[in-house]
C-alpha positions as CSV (number, residue, x, y, z in Angstrom):
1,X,-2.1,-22.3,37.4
2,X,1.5,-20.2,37.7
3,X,2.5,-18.7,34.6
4,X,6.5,-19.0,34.3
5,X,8.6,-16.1,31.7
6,X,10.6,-17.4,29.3
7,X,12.9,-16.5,26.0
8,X,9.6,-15.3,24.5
9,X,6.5,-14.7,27.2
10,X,7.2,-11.6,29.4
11,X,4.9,-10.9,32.5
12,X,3.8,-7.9,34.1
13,X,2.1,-6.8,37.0
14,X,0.3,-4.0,35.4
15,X,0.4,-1.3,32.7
16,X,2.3,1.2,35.1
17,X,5.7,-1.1,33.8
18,X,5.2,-0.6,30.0
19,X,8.3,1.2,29.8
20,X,9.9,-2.1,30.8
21,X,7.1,-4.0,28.8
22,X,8.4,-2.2,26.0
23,X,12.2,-3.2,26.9
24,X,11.0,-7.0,26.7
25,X,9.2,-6.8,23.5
26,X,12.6,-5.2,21.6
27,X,14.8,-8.1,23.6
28,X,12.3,-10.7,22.3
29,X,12.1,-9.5,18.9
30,X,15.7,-9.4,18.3
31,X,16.2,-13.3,19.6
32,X,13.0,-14.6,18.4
33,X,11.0,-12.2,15.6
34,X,7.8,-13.3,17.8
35,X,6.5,-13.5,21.5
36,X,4.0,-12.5,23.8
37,X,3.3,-9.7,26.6
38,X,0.9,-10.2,29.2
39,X,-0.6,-7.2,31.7
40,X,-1.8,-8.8,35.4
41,X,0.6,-11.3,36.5
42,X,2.9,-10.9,39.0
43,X,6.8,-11.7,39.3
44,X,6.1,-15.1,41.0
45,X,3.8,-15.8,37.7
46,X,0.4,-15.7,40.0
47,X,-2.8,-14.0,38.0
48,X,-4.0,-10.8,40.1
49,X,-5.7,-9.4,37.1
50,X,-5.9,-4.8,36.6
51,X,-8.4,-2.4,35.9
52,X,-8.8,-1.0,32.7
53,X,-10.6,0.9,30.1
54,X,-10.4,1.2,26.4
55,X,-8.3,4.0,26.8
56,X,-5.5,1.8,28.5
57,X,-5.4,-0.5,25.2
58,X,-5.4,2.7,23.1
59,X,-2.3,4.4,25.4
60,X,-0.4,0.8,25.0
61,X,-0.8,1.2,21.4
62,X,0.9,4.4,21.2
63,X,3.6,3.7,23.6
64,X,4.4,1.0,21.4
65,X,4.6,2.9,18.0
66,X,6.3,6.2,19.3
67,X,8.7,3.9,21.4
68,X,9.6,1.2,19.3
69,X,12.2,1.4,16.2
70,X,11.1,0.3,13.5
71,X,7.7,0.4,14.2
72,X,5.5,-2.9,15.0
73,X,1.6,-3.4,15.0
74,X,1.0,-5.8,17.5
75,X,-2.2,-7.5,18.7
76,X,-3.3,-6.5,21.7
77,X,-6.8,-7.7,23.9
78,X,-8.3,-8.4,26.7
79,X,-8.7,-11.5,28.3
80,X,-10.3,-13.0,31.2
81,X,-7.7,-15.5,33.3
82,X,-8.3,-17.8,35.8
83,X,-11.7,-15.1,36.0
84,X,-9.6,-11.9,36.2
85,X,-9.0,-9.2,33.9
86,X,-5.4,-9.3,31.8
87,X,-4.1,-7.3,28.9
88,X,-2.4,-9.5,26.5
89,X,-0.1,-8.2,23.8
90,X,1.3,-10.6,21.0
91,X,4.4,-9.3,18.7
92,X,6.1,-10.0,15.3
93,X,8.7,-8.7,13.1
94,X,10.7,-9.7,10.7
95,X,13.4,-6.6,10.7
96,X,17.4,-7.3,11.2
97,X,17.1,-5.2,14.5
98,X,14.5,-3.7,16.9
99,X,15.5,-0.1,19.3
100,X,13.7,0.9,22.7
101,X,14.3,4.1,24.0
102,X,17.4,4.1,21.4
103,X,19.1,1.3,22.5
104,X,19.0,-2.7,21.5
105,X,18.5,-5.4,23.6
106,X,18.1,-9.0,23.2
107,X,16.4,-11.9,25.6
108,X,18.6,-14.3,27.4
109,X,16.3,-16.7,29.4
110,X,14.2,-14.4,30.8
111,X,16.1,-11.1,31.2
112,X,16.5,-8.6,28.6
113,X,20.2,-7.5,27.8
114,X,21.9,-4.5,25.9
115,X,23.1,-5.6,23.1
116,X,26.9,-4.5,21.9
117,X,27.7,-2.5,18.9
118,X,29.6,-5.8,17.7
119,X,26.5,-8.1,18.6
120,X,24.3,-5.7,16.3
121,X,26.6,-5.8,13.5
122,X,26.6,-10.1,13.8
123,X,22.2,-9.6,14.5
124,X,22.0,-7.4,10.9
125,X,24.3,-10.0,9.2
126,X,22.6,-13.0,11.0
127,X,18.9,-11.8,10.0
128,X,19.7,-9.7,6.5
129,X,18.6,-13.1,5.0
130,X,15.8,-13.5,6.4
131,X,13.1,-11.7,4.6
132,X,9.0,-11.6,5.3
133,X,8.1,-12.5,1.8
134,X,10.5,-15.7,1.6
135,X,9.0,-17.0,4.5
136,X,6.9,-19.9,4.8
137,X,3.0,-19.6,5.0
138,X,-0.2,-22.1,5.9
139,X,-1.3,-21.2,2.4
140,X,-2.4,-24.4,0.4
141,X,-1.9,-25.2,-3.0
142,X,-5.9,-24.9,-4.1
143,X,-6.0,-21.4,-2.9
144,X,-3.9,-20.4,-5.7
145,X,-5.6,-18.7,-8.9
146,X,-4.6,-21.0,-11.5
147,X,-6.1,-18.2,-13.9
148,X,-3.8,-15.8,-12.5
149,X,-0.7,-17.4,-12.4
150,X,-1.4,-18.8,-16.3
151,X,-1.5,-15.3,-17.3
152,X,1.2,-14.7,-15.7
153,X,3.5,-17.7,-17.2
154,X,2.3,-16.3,-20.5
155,X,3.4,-12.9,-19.7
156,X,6.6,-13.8,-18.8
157,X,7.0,-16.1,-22.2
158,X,6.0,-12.4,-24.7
159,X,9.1,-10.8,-22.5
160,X,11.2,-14.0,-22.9
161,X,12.1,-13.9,-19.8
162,X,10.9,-17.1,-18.9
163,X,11.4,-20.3,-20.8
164,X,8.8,-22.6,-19.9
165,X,5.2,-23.0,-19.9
166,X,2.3,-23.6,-17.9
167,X,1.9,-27.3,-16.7
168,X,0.5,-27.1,-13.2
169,X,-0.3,-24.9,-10.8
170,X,2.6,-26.7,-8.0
171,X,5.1,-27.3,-10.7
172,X,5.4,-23.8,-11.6
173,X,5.8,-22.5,-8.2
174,X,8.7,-24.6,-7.9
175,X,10.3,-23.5,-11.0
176,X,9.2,-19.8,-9.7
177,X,11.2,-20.3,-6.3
178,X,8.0,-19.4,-4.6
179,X,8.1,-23.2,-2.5
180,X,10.3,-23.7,-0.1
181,X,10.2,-26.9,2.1
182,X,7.3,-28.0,0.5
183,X,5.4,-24.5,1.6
184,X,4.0,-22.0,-0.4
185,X,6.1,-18.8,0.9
186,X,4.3,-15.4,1.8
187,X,5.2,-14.5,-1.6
188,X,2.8,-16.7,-3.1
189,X,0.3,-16.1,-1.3
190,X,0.3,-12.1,-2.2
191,X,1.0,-12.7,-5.6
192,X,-1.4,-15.2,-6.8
193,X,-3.8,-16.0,-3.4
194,X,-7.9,-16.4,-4.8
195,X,-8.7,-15.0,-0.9
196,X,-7.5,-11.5,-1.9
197,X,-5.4,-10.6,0.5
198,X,-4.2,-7.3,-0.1
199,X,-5.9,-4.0,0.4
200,X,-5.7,-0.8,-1.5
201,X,-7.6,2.5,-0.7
202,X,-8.6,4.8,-3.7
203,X,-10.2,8.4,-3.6
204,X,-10.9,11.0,-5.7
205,X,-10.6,14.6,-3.6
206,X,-12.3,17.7,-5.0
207,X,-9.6,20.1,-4.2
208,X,-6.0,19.6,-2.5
209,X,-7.0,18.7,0.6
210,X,-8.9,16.2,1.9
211,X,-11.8,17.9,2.5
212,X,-14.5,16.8,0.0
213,X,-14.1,13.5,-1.8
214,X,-15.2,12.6,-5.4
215,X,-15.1,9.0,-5.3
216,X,-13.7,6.6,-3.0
217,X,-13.1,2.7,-3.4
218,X,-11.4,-0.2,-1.6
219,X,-9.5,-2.8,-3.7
220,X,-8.6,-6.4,-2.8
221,X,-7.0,-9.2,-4.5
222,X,-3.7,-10.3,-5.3
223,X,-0.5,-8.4,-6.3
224,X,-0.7,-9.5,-10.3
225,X,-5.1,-8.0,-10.2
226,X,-4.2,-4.9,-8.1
227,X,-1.6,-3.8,-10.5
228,X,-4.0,-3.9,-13.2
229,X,-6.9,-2.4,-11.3
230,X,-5.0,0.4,-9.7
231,X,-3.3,2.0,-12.7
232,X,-7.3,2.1,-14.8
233,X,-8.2,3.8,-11.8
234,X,-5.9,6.1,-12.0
235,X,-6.0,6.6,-16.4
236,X,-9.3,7.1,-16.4
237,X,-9.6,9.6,-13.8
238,X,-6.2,12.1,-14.8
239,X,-6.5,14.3,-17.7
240,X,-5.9,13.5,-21.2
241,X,-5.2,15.7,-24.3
242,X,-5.1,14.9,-27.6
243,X,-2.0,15.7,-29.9
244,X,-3.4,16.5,-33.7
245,X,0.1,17.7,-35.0
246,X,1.1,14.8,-36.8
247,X,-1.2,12.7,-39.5
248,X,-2.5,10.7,-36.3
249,X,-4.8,11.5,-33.3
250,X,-2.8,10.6,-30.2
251,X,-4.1,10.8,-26.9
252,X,-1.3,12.4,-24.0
253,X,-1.7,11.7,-20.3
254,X,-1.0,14.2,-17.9
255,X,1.2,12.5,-16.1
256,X,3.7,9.3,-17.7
257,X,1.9,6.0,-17.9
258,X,5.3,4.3,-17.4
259,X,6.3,6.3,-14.4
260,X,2.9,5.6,-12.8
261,X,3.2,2.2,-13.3
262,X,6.6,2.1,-12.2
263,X,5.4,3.7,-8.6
264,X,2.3,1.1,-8.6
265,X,4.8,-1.7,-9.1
266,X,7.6,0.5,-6.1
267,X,4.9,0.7,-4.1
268,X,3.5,-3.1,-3.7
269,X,7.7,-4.6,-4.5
270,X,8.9,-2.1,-1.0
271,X,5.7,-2.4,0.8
272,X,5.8,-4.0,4.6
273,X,3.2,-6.9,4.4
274,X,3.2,-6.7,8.5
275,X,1.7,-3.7,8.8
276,X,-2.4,-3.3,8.9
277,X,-2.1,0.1,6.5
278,X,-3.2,-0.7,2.8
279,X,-1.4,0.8,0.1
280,X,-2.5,4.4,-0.5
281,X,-4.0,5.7,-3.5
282,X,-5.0,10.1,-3.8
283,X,-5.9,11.9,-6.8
284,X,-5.9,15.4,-5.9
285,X,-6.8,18.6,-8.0
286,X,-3.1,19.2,-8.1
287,X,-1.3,15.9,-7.6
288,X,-1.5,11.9,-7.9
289,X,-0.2,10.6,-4.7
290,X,0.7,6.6,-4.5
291,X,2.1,5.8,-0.7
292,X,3.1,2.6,0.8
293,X,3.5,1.5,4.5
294,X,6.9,0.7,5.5
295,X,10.6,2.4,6.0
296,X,12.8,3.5,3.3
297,X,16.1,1.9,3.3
298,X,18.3,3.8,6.3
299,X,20.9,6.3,5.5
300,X,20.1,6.6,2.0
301,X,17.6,9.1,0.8
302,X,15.8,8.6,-2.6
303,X,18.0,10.9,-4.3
304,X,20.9,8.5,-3.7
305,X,18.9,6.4,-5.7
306,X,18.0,8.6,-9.0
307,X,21.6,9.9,-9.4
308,X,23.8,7.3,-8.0
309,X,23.9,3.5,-9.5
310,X,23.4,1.6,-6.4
311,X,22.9,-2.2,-5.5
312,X,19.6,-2.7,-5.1
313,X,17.8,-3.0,-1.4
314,X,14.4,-5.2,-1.6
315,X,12.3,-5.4,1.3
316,X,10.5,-8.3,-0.7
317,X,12.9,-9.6,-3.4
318,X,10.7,-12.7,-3.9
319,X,7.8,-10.5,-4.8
320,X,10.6,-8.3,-6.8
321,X,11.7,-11.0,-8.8
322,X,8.3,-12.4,-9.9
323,X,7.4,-8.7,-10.8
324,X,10.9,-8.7,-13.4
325,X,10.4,-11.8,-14.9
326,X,6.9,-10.4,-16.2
327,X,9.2,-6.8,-17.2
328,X,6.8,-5.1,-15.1
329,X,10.2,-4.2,-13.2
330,X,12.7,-3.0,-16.1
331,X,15.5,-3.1,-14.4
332,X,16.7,-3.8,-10.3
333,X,17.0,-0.8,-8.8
334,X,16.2,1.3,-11.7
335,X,12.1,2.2,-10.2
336,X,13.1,5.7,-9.0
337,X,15.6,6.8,-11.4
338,X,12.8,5.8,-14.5
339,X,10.2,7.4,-12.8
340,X,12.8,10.7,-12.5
341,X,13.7,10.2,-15.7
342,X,10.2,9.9,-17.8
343,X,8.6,12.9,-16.0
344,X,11.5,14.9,-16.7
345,X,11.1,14.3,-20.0
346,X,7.3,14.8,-20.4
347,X,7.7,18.1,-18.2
348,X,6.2,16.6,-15.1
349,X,6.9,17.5,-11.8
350,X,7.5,14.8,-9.2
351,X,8.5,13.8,-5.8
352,X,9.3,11.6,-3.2
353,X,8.0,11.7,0.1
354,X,9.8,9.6,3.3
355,X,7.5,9.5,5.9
356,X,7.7,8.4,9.7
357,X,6.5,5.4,8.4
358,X,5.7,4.9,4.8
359,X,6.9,6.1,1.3
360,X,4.8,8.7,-1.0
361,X,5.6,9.0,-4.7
362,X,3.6,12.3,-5.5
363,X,3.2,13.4,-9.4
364,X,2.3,16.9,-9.7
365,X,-0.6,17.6,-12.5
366,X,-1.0,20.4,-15.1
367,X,-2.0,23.7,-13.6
368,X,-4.1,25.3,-17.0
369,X,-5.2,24.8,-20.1
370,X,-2.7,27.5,-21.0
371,X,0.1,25.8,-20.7
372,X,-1.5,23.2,-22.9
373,X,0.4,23.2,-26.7
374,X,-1.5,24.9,-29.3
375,X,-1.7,21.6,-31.3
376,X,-3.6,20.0,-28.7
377,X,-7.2,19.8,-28.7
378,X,-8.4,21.2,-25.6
379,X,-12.1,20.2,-26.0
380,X,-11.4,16.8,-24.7
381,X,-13.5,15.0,-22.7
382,X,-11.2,15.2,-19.4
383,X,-12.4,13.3,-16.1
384,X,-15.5,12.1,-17.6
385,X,-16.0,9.3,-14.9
386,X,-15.4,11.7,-12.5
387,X,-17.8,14.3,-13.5
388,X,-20.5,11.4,-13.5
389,X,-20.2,10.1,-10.6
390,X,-20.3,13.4,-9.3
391,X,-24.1,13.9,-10.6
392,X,-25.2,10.7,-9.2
393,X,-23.8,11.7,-5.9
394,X,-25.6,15.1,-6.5
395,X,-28.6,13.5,-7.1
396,X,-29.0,11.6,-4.1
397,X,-28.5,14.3,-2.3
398,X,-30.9,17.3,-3.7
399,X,-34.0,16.5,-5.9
400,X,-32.8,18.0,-9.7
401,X,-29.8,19.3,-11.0
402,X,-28.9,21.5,-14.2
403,X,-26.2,21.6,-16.7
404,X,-25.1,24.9,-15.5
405,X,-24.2,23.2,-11.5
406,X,-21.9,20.9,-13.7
407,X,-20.5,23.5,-15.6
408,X,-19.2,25.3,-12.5
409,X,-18.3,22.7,-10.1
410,X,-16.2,21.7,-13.0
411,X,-15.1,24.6,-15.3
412,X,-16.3,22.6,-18.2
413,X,-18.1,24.3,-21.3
414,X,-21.7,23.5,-21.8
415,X,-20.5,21.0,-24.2
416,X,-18.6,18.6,-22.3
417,X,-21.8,18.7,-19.7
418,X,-24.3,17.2,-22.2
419,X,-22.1,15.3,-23.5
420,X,-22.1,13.7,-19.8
421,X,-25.4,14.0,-19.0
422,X,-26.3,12.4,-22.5
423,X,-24.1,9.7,-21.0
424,X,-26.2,8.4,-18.1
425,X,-29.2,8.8,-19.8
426,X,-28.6,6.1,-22.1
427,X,-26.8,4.0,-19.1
428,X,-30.8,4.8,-18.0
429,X,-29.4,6.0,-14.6
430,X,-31.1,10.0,-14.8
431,X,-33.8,11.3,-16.8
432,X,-34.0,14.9,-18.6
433,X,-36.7,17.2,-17.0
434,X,-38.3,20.2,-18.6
435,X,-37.7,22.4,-22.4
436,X,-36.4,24.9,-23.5
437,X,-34.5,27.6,-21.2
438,X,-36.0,25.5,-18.2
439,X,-34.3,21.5,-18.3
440,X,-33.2,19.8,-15.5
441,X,-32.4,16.4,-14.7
442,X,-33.7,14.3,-11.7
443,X,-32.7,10.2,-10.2
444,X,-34.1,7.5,-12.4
């Protein structure tokens, strides 16, 4: 069998051409948002196979992310044809325009051209429209969570923001836009999927590096659960004090609720579903750091954004939308300017981070207790979770522990460390050793 190239299959010889390997996939991506690369077949189409290693697929990789703008993940194998070795390399993307080597090209039968400055402008205009979360998918109407997207509806009722009310789970997606040609779009599918199909990573780090971790978790679910499960991860392990000047107790986060929320909500609304990164989730000693994969908005910076009112620029305005009609977006293109706005008025210190690839909202924490107001109560039980998991981890790891190896990993008065201790003694998970001068406490 001869293979023959076309508008979207592109054959090489070998792996010593990927600079022209690359060319194709740009040219191919700009025509067709999809195609396919294949390593060991000749000009005349004929299979003569290559040597390779792991290695080889690892150097493609990186050719193709340092060389390719913006960046693609594609899939790339090996596979045996007609009994010989070939590398095959399969591409999407979804963005108005692809750049090898700082130039465009596009695919015209089988050749790949350089594309005009007036060509790029028509390409940007052509495929502005055309956005990954509109798309259609192969998701079917049972793999919905009916559950999810009734809570939803109601949500959207309390903030009037929405009109009617749950009938069924097809009729609603509809009315929600999130159907098109009888398909469920990508945008369903992230929102309100039962097969969970975003991931988000959440650690704990004991210091400001990554060095030593605390705690570390993987998430995955659907946009409207993640939301929900990401910011109580993140309340229950940042520090709270308690403000006993007026008549009432009232409890103060560290950092703005509303302005974490707003980067948990930034983070899923801007992120680039194509990519294989899950959203990003630190807690440092020092910081809170919530990062999503994709690129910030060219030739805008997100200052532009905080001090200027501009139009806003959605990667996934689908996804955007469904997120407003539930007022967990305030306002379009508000998310940075609120976030700005409610740390500067709590005191907190905050930035934002554009990465190669990716976008970092990073909330500084307090630094000491003396900064802390006089009528706050600084005997609060801060990072409680934290500390506990802590001794479990401890525990597995050496036979006993005392109070006192809490107390200093921690800086926490004796107090605070029975108080946790007490804690997972009742949850029956250690048991107290010893009298006296001489306790310890030991794995249940």
């Amino acid at each position: 069998m001869k293979y023959v190239e076309s508008e979207t299959l592109e054959l090489k010889k070998s792996t010593s051409e990927i600079n022209k390997a690359i060319t194709s996939i740009v040219a191919i991506l700009n025509k067709h948002t999809s195609g396919e690369l294949i390593f060991g077949i000749n000009p005349k189409g004929e299979v003569i196979g290559q040597n390779f290693s792991e290695k080889t697929l690892r150097d493609i990789s990186q050719k193709i992310a340092n060389l390719i703008e913006p960046r693609i993940y594609p899939e790339i194998k090996q596979s045996k044809i007609n009994n010989k070795n070939c590398i095959i390399v399969k591409f999407v993307g979804y963005e108005p325009i692809y750049y090898a080597f700082g130039r465009a090209y596009i695919r015209v039968a089988d050749e790949d051209k350089i594309m005009s400055a007036k060509e790029i402008e028509k390409k940007i205009q052509q495929k502005s429209t055309l956005k990954w979360d509109s798309l259609e998918s192969s998701t079917k109407i049972y793999e919905i969570s009916k559950e999810h997207l009734k809570q939803y509806i109601k949500k959207t009722n309390v903030s009037k923001r929405v009109s009617f009310e749950f009938t069924d789970t097809e009729n609603v997606l509809k009315k929600l836009h999130l159907i098109k040609n009888n398909s469920l779009t990508n945008a369903s599918l992230m929102l309100f999927s039962k097969n969970k199909p975003v991931e988000v990573q959440l650690a704990v780090f004991a210091g400001t590096s990554k060095t030593t971790f605390l705690d570390i978790k993987q998430y995955e679910g659907n946009i409207i659960e993640l939301l929900e499960s990401c910011e109580a991860y993140i309340k229950e392990r940042i520090n709270w004090r308690a403000d006993l000047s007026g008549s009432k107790r009232v409890e103060i986060p560290e950092i703005p609720i509303r302005a974490l929320k707003e980067a948990l909500v930034n983070s899923f609304c801007h992120r680039d579903y194509t990519a294989p990164e899950s959203n990003k989730i630190a807690i440092y000693k020092d910081r809170v750091e919530i990062w999503n994969p994709g690129n910030f908005p060219q030739g805008y910076t997100p200052l532009d954004f905080v001090k200027k009112e501009l139009p806003s620029i959605l990667r996934n305005p689908l996804i955007a939308n469904i997120l407003y009609l539930s007022e967990d977006v305030e306002k379009w293109g508000s998310g940075l300017r609120r976030i700005f706005e409610e740390c500067k008025s709590q005191g907190v210190k905050v930035k934002f981070d554009v990465l190669k690839y990716g976008f970092s909202v990073i909330f500084y924490r307090s630094k000491s207790e003396a900064e802390v107001d006089t009528n706050v109560d600084t005997n609060v039980d801060t990072n409680p979770i934290i500390r506990q998991e802590w001794v479990l981890k401890f525990l597995k790891q050496n036979k006993k522990l005392k109070s006192k190896n809490l107390q200093d990993t921690f800086k926490i008065s004796r107090e605070i460390a029975s108080r946790d201790l007490n804690k997972l003694i009742k949850q029956n998970k250690i048991l107290k050793k010893g009298a006296g001068n001489n306790v310890w406490y030991e794995s249940k």
